[in-house]
Structures are given as C-alpha cells and as structure tokens.
N, C-alpha and C positions, 0 to 999 in steps of 0.2 A: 504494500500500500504506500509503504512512504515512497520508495523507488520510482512510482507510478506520477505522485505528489511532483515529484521532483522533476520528473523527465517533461511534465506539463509545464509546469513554470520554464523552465528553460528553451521549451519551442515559444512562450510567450517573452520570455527576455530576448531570442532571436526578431522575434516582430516590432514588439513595442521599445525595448532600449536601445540610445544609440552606439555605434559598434566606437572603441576608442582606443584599439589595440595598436594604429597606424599612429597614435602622439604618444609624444615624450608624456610619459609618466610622472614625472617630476615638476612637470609644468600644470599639473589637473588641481582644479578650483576642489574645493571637499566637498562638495555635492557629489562631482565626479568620479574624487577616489571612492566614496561608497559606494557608486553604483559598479563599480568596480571589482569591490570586494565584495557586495551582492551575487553577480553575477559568475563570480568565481567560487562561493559559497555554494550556488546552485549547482554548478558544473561538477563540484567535488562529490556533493550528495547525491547527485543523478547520477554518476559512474560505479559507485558501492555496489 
C-alpha cells in the first residue's frame, strides 16, 4: 500500500513540479530546495 502511495505521488510530482535538476543547486531560493528534497523523498520511498 505504501509502495503504491508512493509510486502515485511521484507520476504527480513528474506533472505538476517543476523539473530543477538542469540548475546549480546552490543557487535555489528555499522554496526550491524543499521541493527538492520532496521530490527526492518521494523517489527514495517509491523504489523500497
């Protein structure tokens, strides 16, 4: 169930978030790093 959870959020983090893998990372406002570390959150719990 969670697996399932997971694998859903992350085809919606592909639709709706923007992709921000192409910039400097060091340069991201903190809005951006957490959507960052959201979206990396998602991706580790969907691969379990």
């Amino acid at each position: 169930m969670k697996k399932i959870f997971f694998k859903t959020v992350a085809q919606l983090n592909k639709l709706v978030l923007p992709r921000i893998s192409k910039r400097n990372l060091n340069k991201l406002s903190k809005f951006e790093k957490a959507v960052v570390a959201f979206r990396y959150w998602v991706t580790v719990n969907s691969l379990d």
